[in-house]
TORKOL-4160 file (C-alpha; in steps of 0.2 Angstrom, whole numbers, padded with zeros to 4 digits, m for minus):
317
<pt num="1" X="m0284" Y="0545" Z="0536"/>
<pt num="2" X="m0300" Y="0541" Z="0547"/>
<pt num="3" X="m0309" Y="0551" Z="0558"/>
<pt num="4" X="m0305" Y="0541" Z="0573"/>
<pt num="5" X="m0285" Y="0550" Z="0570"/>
<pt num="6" X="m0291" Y="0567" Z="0567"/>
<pt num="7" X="m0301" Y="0565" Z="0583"/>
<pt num="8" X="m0315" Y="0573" Z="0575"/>
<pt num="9" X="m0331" Y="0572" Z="0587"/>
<pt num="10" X="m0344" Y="0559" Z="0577"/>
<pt num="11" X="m0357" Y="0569" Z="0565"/>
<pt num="12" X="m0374" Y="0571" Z="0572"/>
<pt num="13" X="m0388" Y="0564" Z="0562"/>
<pt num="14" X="m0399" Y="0576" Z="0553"/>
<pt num="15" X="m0416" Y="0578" Z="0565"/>
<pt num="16" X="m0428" Y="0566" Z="0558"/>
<pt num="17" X="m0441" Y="0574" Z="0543"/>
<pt num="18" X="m0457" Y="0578" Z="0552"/>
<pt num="19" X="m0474" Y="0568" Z="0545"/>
<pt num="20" X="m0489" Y="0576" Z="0538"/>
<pt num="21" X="m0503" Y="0574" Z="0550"/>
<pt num="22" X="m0512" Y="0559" Z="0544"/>
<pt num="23" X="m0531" Y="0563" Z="0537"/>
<pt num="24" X="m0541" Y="0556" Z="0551"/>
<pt num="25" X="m0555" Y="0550" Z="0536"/>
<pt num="26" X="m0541" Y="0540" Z="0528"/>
<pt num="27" X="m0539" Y="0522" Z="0536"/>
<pt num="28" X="m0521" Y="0517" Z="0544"/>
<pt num="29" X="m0510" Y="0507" Z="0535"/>
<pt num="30" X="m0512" Y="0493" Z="0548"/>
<pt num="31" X="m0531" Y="0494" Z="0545"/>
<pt num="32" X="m0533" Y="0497" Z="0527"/>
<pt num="33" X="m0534" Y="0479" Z="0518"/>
<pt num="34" X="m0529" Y="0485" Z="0502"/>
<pt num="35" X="m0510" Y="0488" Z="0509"/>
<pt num="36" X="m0509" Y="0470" Z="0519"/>
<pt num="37" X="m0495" Y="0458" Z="0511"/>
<pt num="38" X="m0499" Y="0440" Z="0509"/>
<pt num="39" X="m0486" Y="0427" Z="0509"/>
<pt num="40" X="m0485" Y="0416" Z="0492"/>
<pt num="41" X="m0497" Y="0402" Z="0496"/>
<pt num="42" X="m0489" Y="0385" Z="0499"/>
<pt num="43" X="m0496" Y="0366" Z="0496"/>
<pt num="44" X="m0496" Y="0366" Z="0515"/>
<pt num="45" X="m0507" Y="0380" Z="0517"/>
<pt num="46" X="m0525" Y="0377" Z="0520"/>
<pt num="47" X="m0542" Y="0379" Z="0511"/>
<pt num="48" X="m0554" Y="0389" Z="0518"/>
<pt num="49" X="m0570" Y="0388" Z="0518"/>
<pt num="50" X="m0585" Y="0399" Z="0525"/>
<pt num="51" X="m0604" Y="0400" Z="0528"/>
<pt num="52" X="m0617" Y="0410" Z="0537"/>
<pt num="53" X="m0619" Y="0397" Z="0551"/>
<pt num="54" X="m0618" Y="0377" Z="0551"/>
<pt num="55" X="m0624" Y="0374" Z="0534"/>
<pt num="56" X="m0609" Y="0377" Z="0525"/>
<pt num="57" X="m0602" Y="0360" Z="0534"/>
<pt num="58" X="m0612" Y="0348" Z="0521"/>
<pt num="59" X="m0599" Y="0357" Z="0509"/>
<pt num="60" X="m0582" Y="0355" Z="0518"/>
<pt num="61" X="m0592" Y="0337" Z="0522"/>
<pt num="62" X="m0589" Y="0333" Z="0505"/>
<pt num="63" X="m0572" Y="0341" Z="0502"/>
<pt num="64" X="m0566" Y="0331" Z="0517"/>
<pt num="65" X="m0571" Y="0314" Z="0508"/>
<pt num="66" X="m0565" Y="0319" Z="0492"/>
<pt num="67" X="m0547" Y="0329" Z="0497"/>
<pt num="68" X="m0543" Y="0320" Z="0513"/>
<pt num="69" X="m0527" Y="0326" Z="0511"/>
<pt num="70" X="m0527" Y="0346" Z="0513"/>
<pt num="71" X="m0528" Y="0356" Z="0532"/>
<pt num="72" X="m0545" Y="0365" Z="0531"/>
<pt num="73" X="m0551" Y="0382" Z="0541"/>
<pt num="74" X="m0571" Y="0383" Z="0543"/>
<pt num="75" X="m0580" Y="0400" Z="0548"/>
<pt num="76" X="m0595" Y="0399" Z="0552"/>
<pt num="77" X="m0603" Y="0420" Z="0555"/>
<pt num="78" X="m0617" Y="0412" Z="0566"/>
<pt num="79" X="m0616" Y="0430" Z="0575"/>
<pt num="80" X="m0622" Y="0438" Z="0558"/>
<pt num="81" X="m0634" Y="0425" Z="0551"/>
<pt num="82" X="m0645" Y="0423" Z="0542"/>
<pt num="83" X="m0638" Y="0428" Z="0527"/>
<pt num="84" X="m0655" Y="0428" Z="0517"/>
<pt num="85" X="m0664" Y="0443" Z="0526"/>
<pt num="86" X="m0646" Y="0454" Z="0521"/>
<pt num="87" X="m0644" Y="0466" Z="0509"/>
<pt num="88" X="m0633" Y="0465" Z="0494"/>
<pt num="89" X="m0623" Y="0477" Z="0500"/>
<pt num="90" X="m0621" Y="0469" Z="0519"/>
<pt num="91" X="m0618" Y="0452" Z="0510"/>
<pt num="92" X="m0603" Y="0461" Z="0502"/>
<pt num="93" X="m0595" Y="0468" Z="0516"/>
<pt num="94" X="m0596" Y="0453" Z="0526"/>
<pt num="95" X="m0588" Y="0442" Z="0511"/>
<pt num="96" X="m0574" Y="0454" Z="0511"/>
<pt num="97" X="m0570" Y="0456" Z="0529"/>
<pt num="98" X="m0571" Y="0436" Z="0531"/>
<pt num="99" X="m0559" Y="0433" Z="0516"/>
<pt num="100" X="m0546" Y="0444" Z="0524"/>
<pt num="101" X="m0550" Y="0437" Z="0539"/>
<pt num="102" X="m0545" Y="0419" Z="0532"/>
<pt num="103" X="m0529" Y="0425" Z="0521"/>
<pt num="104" X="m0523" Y="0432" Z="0536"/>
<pt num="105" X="m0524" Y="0413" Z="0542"/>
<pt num="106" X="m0514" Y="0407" Z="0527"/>
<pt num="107" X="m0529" Y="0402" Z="0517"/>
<pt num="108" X="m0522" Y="0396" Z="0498"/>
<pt num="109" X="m0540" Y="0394" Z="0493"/>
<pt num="110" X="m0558" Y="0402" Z="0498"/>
<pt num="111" X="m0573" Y="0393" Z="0498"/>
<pt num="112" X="m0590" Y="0403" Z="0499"/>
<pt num="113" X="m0600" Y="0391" Z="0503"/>
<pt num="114" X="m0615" Y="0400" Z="0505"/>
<pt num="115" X="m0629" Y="0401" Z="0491"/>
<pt num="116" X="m0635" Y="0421" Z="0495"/>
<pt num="117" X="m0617" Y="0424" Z="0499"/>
<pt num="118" X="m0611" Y="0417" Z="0483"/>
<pt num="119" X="m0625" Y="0427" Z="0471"/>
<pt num="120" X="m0621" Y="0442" Z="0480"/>
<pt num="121" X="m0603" Y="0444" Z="0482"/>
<pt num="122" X="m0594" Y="0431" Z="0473"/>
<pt num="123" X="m0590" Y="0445" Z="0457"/>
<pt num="124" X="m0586" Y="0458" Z="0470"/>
<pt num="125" X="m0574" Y="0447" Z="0483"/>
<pt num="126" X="m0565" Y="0442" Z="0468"/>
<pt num="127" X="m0561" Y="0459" Z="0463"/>
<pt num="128" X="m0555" Y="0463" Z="0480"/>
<pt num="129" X="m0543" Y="0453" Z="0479"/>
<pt num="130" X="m0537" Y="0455" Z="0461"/>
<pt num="131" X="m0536" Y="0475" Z="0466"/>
<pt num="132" X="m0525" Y="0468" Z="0481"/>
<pt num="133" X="m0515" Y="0456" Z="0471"/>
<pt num="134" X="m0519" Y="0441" Z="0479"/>
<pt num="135" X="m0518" Y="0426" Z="0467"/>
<pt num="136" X="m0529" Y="0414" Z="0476"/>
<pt num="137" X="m0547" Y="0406" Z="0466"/>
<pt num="138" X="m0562" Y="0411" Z="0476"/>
<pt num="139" X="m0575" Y="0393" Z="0474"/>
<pt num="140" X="m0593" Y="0398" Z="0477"/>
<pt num="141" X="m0606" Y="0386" Z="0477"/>
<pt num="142" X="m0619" Y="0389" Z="0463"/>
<pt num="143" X="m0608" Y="0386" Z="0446"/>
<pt num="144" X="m0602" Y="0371" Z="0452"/>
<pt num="145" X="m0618" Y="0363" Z="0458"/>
<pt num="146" X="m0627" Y="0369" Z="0440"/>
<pt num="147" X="m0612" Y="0361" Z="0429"/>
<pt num="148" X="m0614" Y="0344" Z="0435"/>
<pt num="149" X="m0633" Y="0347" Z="0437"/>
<pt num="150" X="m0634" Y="0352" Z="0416"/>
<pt num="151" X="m0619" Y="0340" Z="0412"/>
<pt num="152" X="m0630" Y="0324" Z="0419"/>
<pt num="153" X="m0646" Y="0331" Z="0413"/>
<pt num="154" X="m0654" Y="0318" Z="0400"/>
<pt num="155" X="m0669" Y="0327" Z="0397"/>
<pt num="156" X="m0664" Y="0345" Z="0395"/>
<pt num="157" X="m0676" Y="0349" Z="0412"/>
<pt num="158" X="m0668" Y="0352" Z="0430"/>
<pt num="159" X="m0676" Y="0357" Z="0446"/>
<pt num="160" X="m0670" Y="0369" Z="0460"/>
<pt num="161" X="m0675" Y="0369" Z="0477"/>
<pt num="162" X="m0667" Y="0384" Z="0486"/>
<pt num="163" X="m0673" Y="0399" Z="0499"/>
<pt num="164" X="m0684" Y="0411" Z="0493"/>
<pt num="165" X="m0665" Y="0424" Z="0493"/>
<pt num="166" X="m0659" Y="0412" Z="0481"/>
<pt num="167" X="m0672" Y="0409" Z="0469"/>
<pt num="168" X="m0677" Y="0428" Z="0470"/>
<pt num="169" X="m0659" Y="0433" Z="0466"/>
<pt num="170" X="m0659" Y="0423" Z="0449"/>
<pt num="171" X="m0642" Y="0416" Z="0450"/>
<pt num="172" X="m0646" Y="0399" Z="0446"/>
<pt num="173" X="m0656" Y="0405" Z="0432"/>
<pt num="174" X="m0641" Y="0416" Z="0425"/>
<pt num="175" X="m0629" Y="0400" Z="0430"/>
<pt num="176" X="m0640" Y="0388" Z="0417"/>
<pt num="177" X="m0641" Y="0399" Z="0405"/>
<pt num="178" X="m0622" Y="0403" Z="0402"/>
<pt num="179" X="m0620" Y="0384" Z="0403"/>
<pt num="180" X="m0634" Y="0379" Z="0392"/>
<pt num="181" X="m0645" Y="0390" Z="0386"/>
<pt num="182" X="m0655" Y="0375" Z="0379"/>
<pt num="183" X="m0659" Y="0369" Z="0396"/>
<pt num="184" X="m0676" Y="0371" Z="0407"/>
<pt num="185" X="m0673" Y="0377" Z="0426"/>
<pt num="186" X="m0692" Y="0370" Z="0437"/>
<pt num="187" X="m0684" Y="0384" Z="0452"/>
<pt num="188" X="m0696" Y="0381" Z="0469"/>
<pt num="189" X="m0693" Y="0393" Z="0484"/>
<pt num="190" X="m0695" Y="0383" Z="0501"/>
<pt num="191" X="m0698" Y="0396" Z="0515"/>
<pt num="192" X="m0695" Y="0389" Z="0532"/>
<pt num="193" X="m0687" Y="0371" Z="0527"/>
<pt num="194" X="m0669" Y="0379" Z="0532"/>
<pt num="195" X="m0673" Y="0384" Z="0549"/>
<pt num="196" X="m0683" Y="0367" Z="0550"/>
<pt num="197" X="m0667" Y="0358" Z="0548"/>
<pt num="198" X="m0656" Y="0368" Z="0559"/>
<pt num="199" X="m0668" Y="0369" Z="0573"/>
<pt num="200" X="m0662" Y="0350" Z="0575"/>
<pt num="201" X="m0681" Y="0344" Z="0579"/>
<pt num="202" X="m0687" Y="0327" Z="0573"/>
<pt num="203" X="m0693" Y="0323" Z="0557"/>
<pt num="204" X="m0711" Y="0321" Z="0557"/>
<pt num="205" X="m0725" Y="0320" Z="0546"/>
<pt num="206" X="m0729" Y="0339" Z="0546"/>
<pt num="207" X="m0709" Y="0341" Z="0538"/>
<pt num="208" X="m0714" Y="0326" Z="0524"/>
<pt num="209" X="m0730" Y="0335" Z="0518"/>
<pt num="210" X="m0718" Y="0353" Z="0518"/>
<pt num="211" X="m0706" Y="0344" Z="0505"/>
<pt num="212" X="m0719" Y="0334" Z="0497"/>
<pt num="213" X="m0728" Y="0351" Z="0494"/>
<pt num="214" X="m0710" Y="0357" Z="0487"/>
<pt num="215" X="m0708" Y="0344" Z="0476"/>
<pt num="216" X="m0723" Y="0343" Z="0467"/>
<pt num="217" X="m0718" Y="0358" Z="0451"/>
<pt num="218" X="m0703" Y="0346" Z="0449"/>
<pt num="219" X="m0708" Y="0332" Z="0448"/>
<pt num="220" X="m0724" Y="0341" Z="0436"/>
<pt num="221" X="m0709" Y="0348" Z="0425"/>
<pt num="222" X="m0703" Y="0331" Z="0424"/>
<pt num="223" X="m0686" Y="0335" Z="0429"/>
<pt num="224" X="m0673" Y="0322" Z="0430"/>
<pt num="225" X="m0659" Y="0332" Z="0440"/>
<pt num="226" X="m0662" Y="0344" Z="0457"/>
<pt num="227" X="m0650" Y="0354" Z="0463"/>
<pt num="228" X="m0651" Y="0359" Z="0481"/>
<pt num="229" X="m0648" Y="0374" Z="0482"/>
<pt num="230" X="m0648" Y="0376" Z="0500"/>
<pt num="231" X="m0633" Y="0368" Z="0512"/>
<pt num="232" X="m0646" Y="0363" Z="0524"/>
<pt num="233" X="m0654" Y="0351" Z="0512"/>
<pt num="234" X="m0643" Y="0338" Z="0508"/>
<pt num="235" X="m0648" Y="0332" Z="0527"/>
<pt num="236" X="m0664" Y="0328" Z="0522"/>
<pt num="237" X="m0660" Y="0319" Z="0505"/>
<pt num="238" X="m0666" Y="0303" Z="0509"/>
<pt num="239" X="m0682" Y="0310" Z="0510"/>
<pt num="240" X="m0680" Y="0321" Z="0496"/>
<pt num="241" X="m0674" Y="0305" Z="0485"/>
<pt num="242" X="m0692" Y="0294" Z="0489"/>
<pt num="243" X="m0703" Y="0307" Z="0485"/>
<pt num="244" X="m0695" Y="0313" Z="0468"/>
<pt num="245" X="m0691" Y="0298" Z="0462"/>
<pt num="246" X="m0677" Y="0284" Z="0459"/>
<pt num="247" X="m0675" Y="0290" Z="0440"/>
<pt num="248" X="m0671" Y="0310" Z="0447"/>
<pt num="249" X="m0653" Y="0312" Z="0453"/>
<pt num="250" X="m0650" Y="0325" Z="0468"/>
<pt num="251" X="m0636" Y="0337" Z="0465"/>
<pt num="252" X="m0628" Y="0344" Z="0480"/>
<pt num="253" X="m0617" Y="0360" Z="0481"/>
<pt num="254" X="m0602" Y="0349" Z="0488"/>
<pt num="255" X="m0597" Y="0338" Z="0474"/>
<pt num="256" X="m0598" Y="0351" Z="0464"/>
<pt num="257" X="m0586" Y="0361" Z="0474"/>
<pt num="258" X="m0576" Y="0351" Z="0478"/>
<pt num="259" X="m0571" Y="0344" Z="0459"/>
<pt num="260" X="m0569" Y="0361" Z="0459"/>
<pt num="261" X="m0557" Y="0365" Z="0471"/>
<pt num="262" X="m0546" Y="0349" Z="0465"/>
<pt num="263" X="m0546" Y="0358" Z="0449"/>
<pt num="264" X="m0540" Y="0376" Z="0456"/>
<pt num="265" X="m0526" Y="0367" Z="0466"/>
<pt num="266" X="m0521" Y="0357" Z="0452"/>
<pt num="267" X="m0521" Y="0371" Z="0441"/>
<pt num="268" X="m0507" Y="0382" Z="0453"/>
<pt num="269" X="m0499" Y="0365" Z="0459"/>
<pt num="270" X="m0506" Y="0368" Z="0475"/>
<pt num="271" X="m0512" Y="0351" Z="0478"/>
<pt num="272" X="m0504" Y="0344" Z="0497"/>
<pt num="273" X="m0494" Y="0330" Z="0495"/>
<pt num="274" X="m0494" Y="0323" Z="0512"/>
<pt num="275" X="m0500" Y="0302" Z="0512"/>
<pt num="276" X="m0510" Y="0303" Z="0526"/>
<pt num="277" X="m0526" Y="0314" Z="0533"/>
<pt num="278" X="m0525" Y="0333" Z="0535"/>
<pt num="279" X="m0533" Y="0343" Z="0549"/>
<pt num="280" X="m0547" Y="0355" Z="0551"/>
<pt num="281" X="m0552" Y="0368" Z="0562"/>
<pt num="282" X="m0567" Y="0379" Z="0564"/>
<pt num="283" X="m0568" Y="0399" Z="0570"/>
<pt num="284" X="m0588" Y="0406" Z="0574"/>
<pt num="285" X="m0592" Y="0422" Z="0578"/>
<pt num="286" X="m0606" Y="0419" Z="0587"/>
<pt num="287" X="m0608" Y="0404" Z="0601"/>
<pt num="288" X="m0594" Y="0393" Z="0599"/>
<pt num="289" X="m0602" Y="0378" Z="0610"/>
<pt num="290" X="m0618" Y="0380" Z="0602"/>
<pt num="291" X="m0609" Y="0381" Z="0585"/>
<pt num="292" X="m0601" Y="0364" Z="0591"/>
<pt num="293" X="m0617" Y="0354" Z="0596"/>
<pt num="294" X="m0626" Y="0358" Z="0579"/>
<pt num="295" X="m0611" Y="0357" Z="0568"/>
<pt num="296" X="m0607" Y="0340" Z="0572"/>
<pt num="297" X="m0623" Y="0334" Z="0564"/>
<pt num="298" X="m0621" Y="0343" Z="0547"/>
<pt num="299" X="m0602" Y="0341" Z="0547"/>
<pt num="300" X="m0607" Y="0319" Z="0552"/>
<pt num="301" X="m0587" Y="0322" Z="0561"/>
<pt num="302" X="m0582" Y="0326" Z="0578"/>
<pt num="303" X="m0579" Y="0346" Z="0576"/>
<pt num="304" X="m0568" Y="0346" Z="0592"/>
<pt num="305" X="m0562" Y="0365" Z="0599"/>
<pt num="306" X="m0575" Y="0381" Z="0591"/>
<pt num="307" X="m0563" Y="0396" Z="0594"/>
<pt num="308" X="m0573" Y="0411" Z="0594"/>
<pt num="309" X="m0568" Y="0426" Z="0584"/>
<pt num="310" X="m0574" Y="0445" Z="0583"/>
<pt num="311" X="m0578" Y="0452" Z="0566"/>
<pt num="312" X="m0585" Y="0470" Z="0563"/>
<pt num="313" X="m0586" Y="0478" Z="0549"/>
<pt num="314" X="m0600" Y="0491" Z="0547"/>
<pt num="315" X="m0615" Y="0486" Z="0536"/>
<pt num="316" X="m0626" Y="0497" Z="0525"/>
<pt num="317" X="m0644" Y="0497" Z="0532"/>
């Protein structure tokens, strides 16, 4: 018979089992990132895509051209930049925190698009994510950039033009040789050009001689491919293309990446099957409108709304 005949007054619950007192060194689960869950990425979901600043916009330039189709998330970590006076180890911590910054966003497909950033943490952010389970590819931009620079090479000779961060950290030179180890890498380190071309000034004769003085070990090493190994330079190609030459072939870090990311979304049948033009948006952490203003000349787009956003993890000194 049921308890409601036997009139028996309804059991009590057992009181509940006190917690252990949490460690106050050990993280919450709400802040630890190795314990978020990630939805299984959809062909809807968006790329993302990140840079220190504005420079990073010749790349998602690029992927807009070649994947019309796909919805795109930029960050630009203008609050942190530049990238090239950080450590290794800051350069890591940032790549980390913005990449789970972005999969919380819904990203299906991160984009470094930063060459320190890329030498630094590239290795690193992809463990992270592995440990965490999070099938997504990570696309930097310095393999792809030196595939098609060695794959078009005639000569066996190629040129680099990068900052000094990136020529000093040797990743080009690593990213040749597992290519080709045949192939001669000319690598020049222009301090200053960036900040030239993100200052916004005009070009005068003083910027002409800069690059002229840039170019001459290439075109001495007779190189018939240059990769630019910076985001900022493929806004002065046309002046980089008269002085080395009509038989030398400039190789930026957006074509590269994005026949790299058609490749990844292929690969996991990610690709977006929508017929018309996808839509992109862009997060800064530093001044949105200022963010705006300059970003419209790299990106050659209207940018529309900058939302600001707060990142800030601690960095190693």
């Amino acid at each position: 018979m049921s308890r409601r005949a036997h009139r028996q007054p309804p059991a009590r619950p057992p009181p509940p089992t006190p917690k252990p007192p949490r460690n106050p060194a050990q993280p919450s689960p709400s802040t630890r990132s190795d314990t978020m869950e990630f939805m299984p990425s959809l062909p809807e979901h968006p790329v993302a895509v990140f840079d220190s600043g504005v420079g990073g916009l010749t790349v998602l330039h690029e992927l807009l051209v070649s994947l019309p189709t796909e919805d795109y998330v930029y960050l630009g970590d203008t609050a942190r930049l530049p990238y090239g006076d950080r450590t290794q180890a800051e350069l890591r911590t940032f790549a980390i925190e913005i990449a789970d910054h972005l999969l919380e966003a819904g990203a299906k497909l991160l984009v470094v698009a930063c060459n320190s950033a890329s030498a630094a943490a590239l290795d690193v952010l992809e463990l992270h994510l592995e440990a965490r389970q999070v099938p997504i590819d990570v696309i930097g931009v310095i393999t792809p950039a030196t595939q098609l620079a060695v794959a078009g090479s005639r000569n066996g000779r190629i040129g680099l033009l990068a900052t000094p961060a990136t020529v000093a950290s040797g990743a080009y030179a690593r990213a040749v040789r597992a290519v080709d180890p045949h192939v001669q890498l000319e690598s020049v380190a222009c301090p200053g050009l960036a900040s030239i071309i993100e200052a916004g000034l005009p070009f005068e004769d003083s910027l002409l001689e800069l690059v002229r003085g840039y170019c001459a070990p290439l075109k001495a090493a007779q190189v018939d491919q240059v990769i630019l190994g910076c985001t900022h330079y493929p806004l002065i190609a046309p002046m980089l293309q008269r002085i080395a030459g009509r038989g030398v072939t400039l190789v930026t870090s957006g074509a590269g990446v994005a026949r790299s990311v058609e490749r990844a979304l292929a690969a996991r049948d990610l690709l977006n099957p929508r017929l018309g033009e996808g839509e992109y948006r862009f997060q800064c952490t530093g001044d949105a409108e200022s963010f705006r203003a300059l970003g419209t000349r790299f990106l050659q787009m209207p940018l529309g709304d900058v939302v600001h956003v707060e990142l800030t993890a601690a960095v190693t000194a």
